[in-house]
N, C-alpha and C positions, 0 to 999 in steps of 0.2 A: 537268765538267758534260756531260750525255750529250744530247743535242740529239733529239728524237722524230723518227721520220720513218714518211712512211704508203703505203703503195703504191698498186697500184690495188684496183678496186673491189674483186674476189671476195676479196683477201687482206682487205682491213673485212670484209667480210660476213662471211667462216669468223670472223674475232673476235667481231665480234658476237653470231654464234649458239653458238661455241664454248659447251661447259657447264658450268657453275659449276668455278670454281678449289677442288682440294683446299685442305685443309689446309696453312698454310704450312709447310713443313721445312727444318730448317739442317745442312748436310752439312759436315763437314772433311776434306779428304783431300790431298795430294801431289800439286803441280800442276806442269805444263810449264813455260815461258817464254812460252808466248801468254798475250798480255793484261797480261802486267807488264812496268812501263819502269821501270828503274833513276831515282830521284831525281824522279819525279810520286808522285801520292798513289795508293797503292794500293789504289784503291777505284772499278768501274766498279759504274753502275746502266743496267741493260736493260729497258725496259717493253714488256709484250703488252698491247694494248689490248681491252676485252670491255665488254658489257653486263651487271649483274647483274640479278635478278632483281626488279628493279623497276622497269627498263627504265632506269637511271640508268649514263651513260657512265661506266666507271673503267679504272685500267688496272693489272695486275699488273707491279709493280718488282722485278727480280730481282736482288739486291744479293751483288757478289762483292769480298772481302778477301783481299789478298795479303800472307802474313805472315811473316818470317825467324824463323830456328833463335832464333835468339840476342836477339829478341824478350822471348822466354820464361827468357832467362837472372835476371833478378833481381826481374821484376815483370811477369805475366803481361798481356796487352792487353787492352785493353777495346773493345767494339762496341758502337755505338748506334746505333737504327735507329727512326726518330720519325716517322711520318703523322698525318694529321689525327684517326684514332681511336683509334689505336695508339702504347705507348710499350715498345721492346725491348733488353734492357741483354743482351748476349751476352758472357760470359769465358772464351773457349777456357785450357786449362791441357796443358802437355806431359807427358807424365809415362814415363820406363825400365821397358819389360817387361823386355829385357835388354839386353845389351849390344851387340847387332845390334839390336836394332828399338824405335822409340820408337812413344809413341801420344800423337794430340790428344785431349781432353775438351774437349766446349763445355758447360761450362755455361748453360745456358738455362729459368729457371722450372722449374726440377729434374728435367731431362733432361741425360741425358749423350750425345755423341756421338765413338765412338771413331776417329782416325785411323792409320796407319801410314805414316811417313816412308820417303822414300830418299832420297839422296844426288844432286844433279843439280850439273852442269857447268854454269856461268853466267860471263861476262867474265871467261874464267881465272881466276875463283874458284869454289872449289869450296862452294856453301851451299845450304842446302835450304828449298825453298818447301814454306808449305803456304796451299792457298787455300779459304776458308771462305765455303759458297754460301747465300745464306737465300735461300728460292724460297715464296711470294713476300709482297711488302709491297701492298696494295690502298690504290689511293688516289684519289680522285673527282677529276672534271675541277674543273681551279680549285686543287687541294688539292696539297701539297708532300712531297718526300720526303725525310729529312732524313738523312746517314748519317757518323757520324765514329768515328775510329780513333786510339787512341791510345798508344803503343807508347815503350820505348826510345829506337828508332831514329827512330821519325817521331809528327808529330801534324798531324790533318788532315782536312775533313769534304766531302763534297760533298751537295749541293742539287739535286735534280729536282722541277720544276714540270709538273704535268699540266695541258696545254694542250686537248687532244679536237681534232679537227679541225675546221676553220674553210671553209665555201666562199665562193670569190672571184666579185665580183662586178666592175660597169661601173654608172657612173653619167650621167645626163647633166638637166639643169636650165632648165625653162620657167622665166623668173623673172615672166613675164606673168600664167602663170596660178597661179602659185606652186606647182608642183606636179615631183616628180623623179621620172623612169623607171630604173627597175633593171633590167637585165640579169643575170643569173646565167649566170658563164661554164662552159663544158662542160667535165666532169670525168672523171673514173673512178666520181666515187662518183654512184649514181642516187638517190638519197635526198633528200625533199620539204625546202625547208626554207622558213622564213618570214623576213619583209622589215617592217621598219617603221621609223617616221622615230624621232628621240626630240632631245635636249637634252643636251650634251654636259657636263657637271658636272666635280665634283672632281677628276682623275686620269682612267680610264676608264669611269668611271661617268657611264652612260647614259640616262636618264628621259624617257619616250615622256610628251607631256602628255594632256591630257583630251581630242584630237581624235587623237589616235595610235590607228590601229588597223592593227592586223598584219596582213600579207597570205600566203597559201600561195601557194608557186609550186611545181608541180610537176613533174618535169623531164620528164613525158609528155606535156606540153603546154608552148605557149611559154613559156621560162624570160623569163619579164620581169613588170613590174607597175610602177603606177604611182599615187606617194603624195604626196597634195594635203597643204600644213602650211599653217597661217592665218599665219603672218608671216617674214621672209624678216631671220634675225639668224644673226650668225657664229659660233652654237654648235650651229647644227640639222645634224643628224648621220643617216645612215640604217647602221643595224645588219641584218647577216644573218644566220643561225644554223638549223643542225637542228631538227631538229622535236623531238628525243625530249629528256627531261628534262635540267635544265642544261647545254643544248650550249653548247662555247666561241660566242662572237660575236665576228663579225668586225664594225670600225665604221671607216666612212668618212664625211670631212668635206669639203666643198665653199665652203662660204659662211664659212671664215677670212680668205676675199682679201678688206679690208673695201671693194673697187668693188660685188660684189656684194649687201652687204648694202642693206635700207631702212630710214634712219634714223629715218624716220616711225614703223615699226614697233620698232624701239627705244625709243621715248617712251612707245610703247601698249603695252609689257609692261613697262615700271620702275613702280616706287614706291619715294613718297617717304614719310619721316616721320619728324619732329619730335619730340624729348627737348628738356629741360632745356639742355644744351652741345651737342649736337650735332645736325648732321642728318643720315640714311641713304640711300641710293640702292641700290636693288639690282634687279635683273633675271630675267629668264627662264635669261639667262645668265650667267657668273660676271664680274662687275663688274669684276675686275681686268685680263680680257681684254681690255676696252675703254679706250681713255685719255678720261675723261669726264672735264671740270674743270667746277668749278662756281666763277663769282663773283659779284657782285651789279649788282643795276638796280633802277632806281626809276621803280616804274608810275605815268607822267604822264597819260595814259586808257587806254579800255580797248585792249589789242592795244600799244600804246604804250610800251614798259618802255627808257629810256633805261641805256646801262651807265656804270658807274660807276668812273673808271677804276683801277687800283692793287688790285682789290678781291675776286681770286683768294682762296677758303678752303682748308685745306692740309685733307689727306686723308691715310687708310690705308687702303693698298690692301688687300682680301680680296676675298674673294665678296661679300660687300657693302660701297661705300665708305662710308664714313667720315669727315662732314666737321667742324670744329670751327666752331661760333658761340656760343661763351660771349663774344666780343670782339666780335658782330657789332648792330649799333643794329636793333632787333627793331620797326619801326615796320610798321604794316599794307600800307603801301607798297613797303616795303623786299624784293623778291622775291630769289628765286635762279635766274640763270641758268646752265643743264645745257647743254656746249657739246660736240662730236662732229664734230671735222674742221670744215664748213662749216653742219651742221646746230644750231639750241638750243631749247631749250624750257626756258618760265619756269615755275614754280613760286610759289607767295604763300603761305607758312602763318602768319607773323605774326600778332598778333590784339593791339588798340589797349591792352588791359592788359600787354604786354608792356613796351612804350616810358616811359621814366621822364621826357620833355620834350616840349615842342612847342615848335612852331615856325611862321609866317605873316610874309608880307610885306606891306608897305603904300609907297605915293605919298608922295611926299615934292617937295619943291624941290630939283629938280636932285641928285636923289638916292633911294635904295629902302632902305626902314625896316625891319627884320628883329628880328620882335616874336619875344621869348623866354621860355618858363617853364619849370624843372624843381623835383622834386620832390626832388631829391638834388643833393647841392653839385659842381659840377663845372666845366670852363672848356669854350667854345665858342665856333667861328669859322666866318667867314664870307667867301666869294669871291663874286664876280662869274665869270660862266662863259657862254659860245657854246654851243649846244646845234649837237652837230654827227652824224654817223652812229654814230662810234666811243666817242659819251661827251659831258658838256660840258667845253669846253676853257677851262681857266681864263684870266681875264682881271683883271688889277690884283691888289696886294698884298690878303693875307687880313687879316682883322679878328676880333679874340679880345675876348671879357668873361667875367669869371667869376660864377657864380651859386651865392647860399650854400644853395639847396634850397630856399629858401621859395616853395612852388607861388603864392601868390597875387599875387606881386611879380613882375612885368612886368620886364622891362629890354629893351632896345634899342641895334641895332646899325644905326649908318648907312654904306651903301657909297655913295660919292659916283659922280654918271653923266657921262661925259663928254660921250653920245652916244650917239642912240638907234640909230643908224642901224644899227647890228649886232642888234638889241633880245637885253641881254642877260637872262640868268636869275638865279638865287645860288643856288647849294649852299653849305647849310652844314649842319657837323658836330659831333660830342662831341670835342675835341682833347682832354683830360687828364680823367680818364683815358681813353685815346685808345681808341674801340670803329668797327670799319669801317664803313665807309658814308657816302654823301653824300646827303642831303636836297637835291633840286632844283625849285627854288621861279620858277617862271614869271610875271613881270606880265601883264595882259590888257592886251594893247597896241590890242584890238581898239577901247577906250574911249576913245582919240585918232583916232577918226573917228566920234564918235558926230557930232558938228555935220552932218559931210555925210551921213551916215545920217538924220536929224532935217529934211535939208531933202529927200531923196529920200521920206520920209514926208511930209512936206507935200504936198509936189507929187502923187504919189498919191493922196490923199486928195480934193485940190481937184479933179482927174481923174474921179475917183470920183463926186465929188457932180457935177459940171456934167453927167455922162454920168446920173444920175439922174435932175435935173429934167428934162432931154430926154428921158428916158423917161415920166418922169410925163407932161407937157403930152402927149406924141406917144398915149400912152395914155389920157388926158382927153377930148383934141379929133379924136383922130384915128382913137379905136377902130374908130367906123361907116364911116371912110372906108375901111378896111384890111381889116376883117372883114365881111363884108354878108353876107345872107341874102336870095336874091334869091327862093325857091321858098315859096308860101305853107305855114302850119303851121295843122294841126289840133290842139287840147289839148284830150282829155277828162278831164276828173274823175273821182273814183272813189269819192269819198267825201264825206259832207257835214259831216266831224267840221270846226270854227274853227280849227284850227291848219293842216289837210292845204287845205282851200278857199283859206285864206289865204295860204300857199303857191304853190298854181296860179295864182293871181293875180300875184301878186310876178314869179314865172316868166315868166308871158304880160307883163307888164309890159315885164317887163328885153329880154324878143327883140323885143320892136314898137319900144320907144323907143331903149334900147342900138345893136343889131344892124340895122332897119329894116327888120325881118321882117313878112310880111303875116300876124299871128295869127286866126283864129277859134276861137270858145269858147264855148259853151252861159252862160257866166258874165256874157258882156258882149250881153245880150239885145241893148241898144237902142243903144250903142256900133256892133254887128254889122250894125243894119241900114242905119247912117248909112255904114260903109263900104262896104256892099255897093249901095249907088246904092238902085236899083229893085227891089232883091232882097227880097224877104220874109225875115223876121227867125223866130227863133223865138215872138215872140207872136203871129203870123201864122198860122202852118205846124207849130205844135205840136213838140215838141222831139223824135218817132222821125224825122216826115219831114224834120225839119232837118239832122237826124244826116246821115241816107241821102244828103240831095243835098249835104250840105259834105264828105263821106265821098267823095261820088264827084266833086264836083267838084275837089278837092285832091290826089285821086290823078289826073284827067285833064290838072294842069298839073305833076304830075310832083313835088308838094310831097309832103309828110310828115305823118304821122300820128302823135301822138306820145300815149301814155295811159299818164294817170301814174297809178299802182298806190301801193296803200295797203291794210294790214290787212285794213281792212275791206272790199276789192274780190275778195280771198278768199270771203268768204262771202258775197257777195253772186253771186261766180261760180258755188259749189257749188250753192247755190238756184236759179242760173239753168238749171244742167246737171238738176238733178231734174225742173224742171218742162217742163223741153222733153223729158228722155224719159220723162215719165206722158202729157204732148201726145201725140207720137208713137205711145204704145202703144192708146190711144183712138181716135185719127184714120185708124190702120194701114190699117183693113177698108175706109176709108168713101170718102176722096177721096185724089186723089194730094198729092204732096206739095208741088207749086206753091199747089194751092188754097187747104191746111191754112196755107200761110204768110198766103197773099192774108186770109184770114179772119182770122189774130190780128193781123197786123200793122192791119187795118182798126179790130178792136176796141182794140186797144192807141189807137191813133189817136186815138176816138171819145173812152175812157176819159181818156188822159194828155191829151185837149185839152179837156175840162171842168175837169177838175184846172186845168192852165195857165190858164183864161179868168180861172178863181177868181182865182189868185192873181195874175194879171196886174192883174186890177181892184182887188183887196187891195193892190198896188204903188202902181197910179196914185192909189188912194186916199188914199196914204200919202203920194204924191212921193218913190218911194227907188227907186232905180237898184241893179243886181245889180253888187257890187264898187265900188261908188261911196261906198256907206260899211260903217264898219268892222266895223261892227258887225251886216252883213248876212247873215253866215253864224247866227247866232240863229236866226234865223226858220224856220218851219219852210217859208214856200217853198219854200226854197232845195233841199228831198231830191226834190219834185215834177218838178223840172226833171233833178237829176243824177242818179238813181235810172234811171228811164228811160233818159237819152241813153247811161250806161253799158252797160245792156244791149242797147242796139238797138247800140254798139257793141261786145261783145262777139261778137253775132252777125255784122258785117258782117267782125270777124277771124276768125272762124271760118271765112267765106267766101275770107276771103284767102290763110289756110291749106291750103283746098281746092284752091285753083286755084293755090297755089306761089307766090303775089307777095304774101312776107313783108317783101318791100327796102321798101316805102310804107310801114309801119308800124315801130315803135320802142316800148318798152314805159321810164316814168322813174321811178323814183321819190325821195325826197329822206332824208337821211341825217338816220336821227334820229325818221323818220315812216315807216316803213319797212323790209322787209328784202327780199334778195334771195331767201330762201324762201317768201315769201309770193306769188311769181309762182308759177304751177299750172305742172306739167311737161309740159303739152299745149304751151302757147308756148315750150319751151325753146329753137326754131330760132329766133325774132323775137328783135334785138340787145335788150339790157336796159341803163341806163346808170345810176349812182348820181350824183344830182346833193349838191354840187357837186366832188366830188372828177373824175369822169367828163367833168367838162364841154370838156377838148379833145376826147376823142374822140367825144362828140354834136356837137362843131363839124364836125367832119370828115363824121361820117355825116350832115348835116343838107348841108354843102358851104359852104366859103367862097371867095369870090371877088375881084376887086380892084375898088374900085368905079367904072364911072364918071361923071365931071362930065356935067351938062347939055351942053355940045356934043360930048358922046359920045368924048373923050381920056381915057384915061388919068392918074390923078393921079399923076405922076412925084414931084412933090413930095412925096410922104408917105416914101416911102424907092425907090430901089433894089429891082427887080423879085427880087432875090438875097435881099435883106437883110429883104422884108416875107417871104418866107419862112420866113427866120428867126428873126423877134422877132412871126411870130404865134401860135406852138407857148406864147413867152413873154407873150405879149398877153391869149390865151385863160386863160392861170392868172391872169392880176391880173383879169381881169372874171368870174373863179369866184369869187374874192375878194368881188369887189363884190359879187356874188350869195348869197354866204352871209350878210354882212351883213344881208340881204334878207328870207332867210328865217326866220321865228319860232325863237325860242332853245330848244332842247328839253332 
């Protein structure tokens, strides 16, 4: 066998470019003693390496046969000469011109090739060679050259493998970022070549996957590169090779040492799947490179797959394994575990029509009941077992009954308990015909504490309620002591519709008597003027100038303003805005603007207080108080009064808006009567609150405080300066509560 060898660079290159090989020819002629060894096979093969003309690597084989006189004595030799596209039968024949000189004939595909012998001196014997050259056999890289001789005296073939040249490289491996840098080491030949990781297969068969991508390294720039592979398994391989068509490759492996590999990523390229008798395992890699064993566990919850012990499945090894479960109890439970030095992963392909029994356990006296049904006649038994890391560990003799198939007939196995104090389980199995696997059947022990469970529920409970009543009384009796409103409030109306009036009342109700808020309201005429001492009331003073002086006097103690908006205060706004600029656009020329006010506000005055006398006397006429009965939003008084005070207070926020002291004012209105777009986008800066949902944060912006007692102390009693903190955030939603009760159901 003739071993290739490649020099340096320029001796490739002259091959390469060298020009297409003649015609192959076979010469016979009278040869020396070089090249022939007595008693080896007389047959060298020499290769010149070239490219043809399809840029594909081959090499011209130049095949020389050495062959004796006496060869040709009774059966002339035969040559054969076999490449991958070629098949060449050669039969040299001797034949007497005279008596001094012989000649070879080769026969060859009906050519003749003539030799002439002589006579050579060889180991003190005197015999004659003659050596027959075929120049040449072509044969692609990868491709073989096959050549045998068979003669008299010898018989005998040799084999040349065309290999091409290979460049060597250096590796080295980030296993962090899963990625390996190449080096290509310096050579003779300067020729580009490429780099890629792949999967190392069958023999040397190599498969780069779906994220392999080849790299050029070219040796005019630095020979290295560096190739990232998504998982880190002991068959990933990096291959280098010439650039030009089927160059040999060269391939080196790294990650056979299996410290290197990650067996994580071993789990994330197998698959498994399920036949009839068996089940398969196979990989990215060839399955039998790895010692995988698979045996069984039985998943008690989820992540939880206790093993089962004795319960290894036997395998065939290939590229993919091979395990047998035609003997294995195919219960949905019943998983397989894939185990890898210290790594495993379980697997569950089972599905509940596979299982021909079932199985459950139950409470007993001084013993655990182990309820049985099958559908096929069979015998089966039952242990007591410790559930421990490595498996459950049996405990007391096993327990057998046999069952004749009849699914709807029940039977029963009792395992007697000594002692709970280990709290044991039972596995039990199919023993005849015996199939592997152990069903591990757990009691809920947790049910021998339900009593102290049952009283730590009581006690909670009772906990529970006593902290409740104390919340209810402390929120019954104690709300006004904890929550006060110490700043008077102004409520204007907005509308005169029975539902939205009634409303505002309820409202103003809840913050005077609830909270012990100082309310004023256009609603509580005669109410208003009983609290106001000496004050004039609105039947006095007519409902704009009542506005203007409880407007300004509630802003000069610092109190709040609060106008509760409704539908219809929309349009009664838009109205108010048209007729103030046709005013404006009439009064422009004539007086300034102080005047123009002084004069409507005077008629406004004049007008809305004959209006009021009327109905004031219509009231006393009647003996009916505003909001004192139910039924006083009817009336048509009732729009004389808030029609007016709405708009004198529209105007006084419009004022407030002027001058930036939007903090006195608040705009409410009530859920259900109401929407938040019905507020005009001129007020968008003034807070808006939806009652009752809103109602801790109008407590906040209204301000609550802690109350105090007549000798001016602090009510400590009510709670802990910390704690009324705390439960008034929760105070404020029970008396929202109460509050929606309040208001009309919509």
């Amino acid at each position: 066998m003739f071993k290739m060898r490649f020099g340096t660079a320029l001796a490739l290159l002259v091959a390469l470019v060298s020009p297409l090989r003649a015609q192959c020819t076979t010469t016979c002629q009278m040869s020396s003693q070089s090249g022939y060894v007595e008693g080896q096979c007389p047959i060298t093969l020499t290769p010149d390496p070239f490219l043809d003309e399809w840029g594909i690597y081959s090499e011209c084989v130049t095949v020389r046969v050495w062959m004796k006189t006496e060869d040709f004595s009774s059966k002339n030799p035969a040559i054969e000469i076999h490449t991958s596209i070629s098949k060449l039968m050669l039969s040299p024949t001797l034949k007497n011109a005279n008596k001094l000189n012989k000649r070879c004939h080769v026969k060859s595909q009906g050519s003749r090739v003539r030799c002439v012998t002589k006579q050579l001196q060889y180991s003190n014997t005197s015999f004659t060679l003659w050596e027959l050259v075929h120049d040449c056999a072509d044969a692609e890289a990868g491709s073989a050259v096959y050549v045998s001789y068979s003669a008299p005296s010898t018989r005998c073939n040799v084999t040349y493998t065309v290999r091409g040249p290979r460049p060597d490289f250096d590796l080295s491996v980030d296993q962090s970022s899963k990625s390996i840098n190449v080096t290509v080491k310096p050579q003779g030949d300067v020729m580009p070549v490429y780099a890629n990781w792949c999967y190392l297969k069958r023999g040397n068969n190599c498969l780069g996957g779906p994220d392999s991508k080849r790299i050029n390294i070219n040796p005019s720039q630095p020979q290295s590169a560096v190739l990232t592979f998504p998982y880190l398994l002991p068959c990933v391989c990096v291959q280098v090779y010439y650039t030009y068509t089927d160059a040999w490759r060269r391939i080196k492996c790294l990650f056979q040492n299996s410290s290197l590999i990650d067996h994580r990523d071993v789990w994330r390229t197998s698959e498994v799947a399920l036949y009839e008798s068996k089940l398969t395992w196979s990989s990215e890699c060839p399955a039998n490179s790895m010692n995988i064993s698979a045996s069984l566990c039985w998943m008690q919850r989820e992540h939880v797959c206790t093993p089962i012990l004795g319960s290894t499945l036997e395998k065939d090894n290939g590229p993919t394994l091979v395990y047998n479960t035609s003997m294995v109890d195919k219960h949905p439970q019943m998983c397989v575990r894939f185990s890898l030095q210290d790594s495993h992963n379980i697997t569950c392909l089972f599905t509940s029509d596979m299982s021909s029994w079932e199985a459950y356990i139950g409470p007993s006296r001084q013993s655990i009941v182990v309820y049985l049904t099958s559908s096929a006649p069979a015998k089966f038994s039952a242990q007591l077992c410790v559930l421990t890391e490595t498996g459950c560990r049996p405990m007391g003799p096993a327990h057998s009954l046999t069952m004749d198939g009849n699914t709807k007939k029940e039977k029963m196995i009792y395992l007697p308990l000594r002692s709970l104090a280990e709290k044991p389980c039972v596995q039990v199995w199919q023993s005849d015909p015996a199939l592997h696997g152990r069903r591990i059947l757990c009691p809920d022990y947790m049910r021998n504490r339900s009593g102290l469970y049952a009283v730590a529920v009581l006690i909670f409970v009772t906990v529970v309620a006593l902290m409740g009543i104390f919340i209810h009384r402390v929120t019954k009796s104690g709300a006004t002591g904890c929550l006060y409103i110490q700043k008077p409030l102004l409520l204007v109306c907005s509308s005169d519709q029975p539902s939205h009036v009634s409303a505002v009342c309820a409202f103003a109700s809840f913050l005077q008597g609830e909270l012990g808020a100082t309310v004023h309201t256009a609603l509580w005429a005669q109410s208003s003027q009983r609290q106001a001492g000496t004050q004039a009331g609105v039947a006095d003073l007519g409902p704009l100038p009542w506005l203007y002086g409880q407007w300004e006097a509630v802003c000069k103690a610092q109190g709040k303003v609060l106008i509760i908006w409704s539908p219809e205060a929309k349009k009664t706004y838009d109205n108010w805005r048209e007729e103030k600029v046709n005013l404006d656009e009439k009064e422009r020329n004539k007086e300034d603007s102080e005047k123009v006010n002084g004069e409507v506000e005077e008629k406004d005055l004049k007008l809305n207080g004959r209006k009021w006398k009327k109905a004031k006397a219509t009231e006393n006429k009647d003996g009916v108080k505003l909001c004192d009965d139910k039924d006083w939003c009817q009336r048509k008084e009732a729009s004389m009064v808030i029609g007016p005070v709405f708009k004198a207070a529209l105007a006084c926020l419009e004022g407030a808006l002027q001058r930036c002291k939007t903090r006195e004012v608040a705009i409410v209105y009530f859920h259900g009567l109401g929407h938040g777009r019905d507020i005009p986008k001129a007020f968008r800066g003034i807070p808006r609150f939806c009652l009752p949902e809103d109602f801790g944060g109008l407590m906040q912006e209204l301000g609550q405080t802690i109350r105090r007692t007549k000798t001016g102390k602090y009510r400590w009693h009510c709670w802990p300066r910390l704690l009324s903190k705390v439960l008034s955030v929760w105070l404020a939603r029970r008396l929202a509560q109460r509050l929606q009760t309040l208001l009309p159901k919509t």
